[in-house]
Residue, then its C-alpha position, 0 to 999 in steps of 0.5 A: x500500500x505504501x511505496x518509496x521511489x527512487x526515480x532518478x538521481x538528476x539534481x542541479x546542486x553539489x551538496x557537502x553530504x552528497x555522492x554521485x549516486x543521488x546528484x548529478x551535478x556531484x557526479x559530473x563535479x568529481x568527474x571534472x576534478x579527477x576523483x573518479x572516472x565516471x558516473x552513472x546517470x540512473x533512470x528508474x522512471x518508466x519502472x516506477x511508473x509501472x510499479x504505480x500502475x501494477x499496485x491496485x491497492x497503493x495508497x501512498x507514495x515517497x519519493x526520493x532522489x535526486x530531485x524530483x522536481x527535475x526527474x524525466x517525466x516528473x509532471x507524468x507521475x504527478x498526473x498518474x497519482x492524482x488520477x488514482x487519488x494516491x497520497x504524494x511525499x516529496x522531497x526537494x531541495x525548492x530550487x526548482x519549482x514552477x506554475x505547473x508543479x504547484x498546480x498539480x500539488x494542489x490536486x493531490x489528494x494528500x501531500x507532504x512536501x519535505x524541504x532539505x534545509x541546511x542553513x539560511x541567507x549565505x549559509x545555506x549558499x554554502x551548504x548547497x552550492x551552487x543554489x541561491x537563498x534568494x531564489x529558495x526563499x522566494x520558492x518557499x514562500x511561493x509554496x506556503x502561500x499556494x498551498x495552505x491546505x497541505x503539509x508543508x515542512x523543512x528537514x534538517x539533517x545535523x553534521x558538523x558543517x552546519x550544526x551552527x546554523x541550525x537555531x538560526x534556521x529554526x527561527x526563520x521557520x518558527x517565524x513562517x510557522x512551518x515545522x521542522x524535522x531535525x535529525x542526524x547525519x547518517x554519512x558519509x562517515x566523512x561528516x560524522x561526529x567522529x571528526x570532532x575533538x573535545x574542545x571543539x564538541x565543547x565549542x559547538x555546545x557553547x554556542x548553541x547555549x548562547x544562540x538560543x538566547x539570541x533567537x526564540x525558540x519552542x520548548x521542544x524544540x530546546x529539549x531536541x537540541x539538548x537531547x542531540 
């Protein structure tokens, strides 16, 4: 009933955490600078779309990438899964989002819009080269205002590089009224905790006290930091 695809990993943007695997642009990137020899661009979409359409009783569908809203056929898929009223999770890095997405996005019959978010203004610029804040905070704002009846959220993944700026973040969101997910860095090993010494554990600890005097933040909120 419930299906996570993964269509395609064509995505305009080199992220820190990323690989070839899930983006493109990283492939092409790494390939330019020698790390590697090649990279496969994956196309899964005419099988997802056959998988949609083999399962009678699906109610719900996840994708994940990539970036769906640049993946081949991705205004098809859309089309098919409101034909069959099937629920819609995507995840997006909102970089890319036309007229066309949002008018299909209305017509959903669920949606849970997961925005990847790692910072804001030049952080974000930093985190997410080679997008532009400028350009992902008007997207955002365009999907708020668009789409007031469907769920609407931002996932934070927490890592070394950009622990300092998530209260900045939260604020920004607490401040749009759009919820947060926080969660940890998974991998590369590369970005995990392990590649931190004491005194810089208890530098990040240090400034995350002091940022939450500096920007409003809710009770759970404090208490997921704390627990992090």
């Amino acid at each position: 009933t419930q299906l996570e695809i993964f269509p395609s990993n064509v995505c305009n943007l080199q992220c820190f955490m990323c690989d070839k695997n899930s983006s493109t642009a990283v492939g092409a990137e790494q390939k330019r600078l020698g790390y590697i020899t090649d990279y496969q661009h994956i196309d899964n979409v005419d099988s997802c779309m056959d998988a949609i359409n083999s399962l009678p009783d699906l109610t719900d569908v996840s994708f994940i990438g990539g970036e769906f809203f640049l993946t081949k056929k991705n205004l098809e898929i859309l089309d098919l899964l409101i034909e069959k009223q099937v629920g819609v999770r995507v995840v997006t890095n909102a970089t890319v989002i036309l007229p066309e997405h949002v008018e299909r996005l209305k017509k959903t019959a669920s949606l849970d819009l997961q925005i990847s978010l790692d910072g804001i203004e030049e952080n974000y610029e930093f985190m997410r080269y080679p997008a532009k804040w400028a350009t992902v905070n008007r997207n955002i704002l365009y999907l708020k205002n668009e789409l007031p009846t469907k769920k609407l959220d931002f996932n934070f993944v927490v890592q070394p590089l950009n622990i300092q700026y998530m209260i900045p973040t939260l604020d920004y969101a607490n401040r749009l009224m759009i919820p947060t997910m926080l969660t940890n860095l998974i991998s590369p090993m590369w970005l995990s905790w392990v590649i931190l010494n004491d005194h810089e554990k208890q530098q990040i600890v240090q400034l995350l006290d002091q940022q939450q005097n500096d920007y409003k933040l809710t009770n759970k909120q404090k208490t997921q930091i704390a627990f992090k």
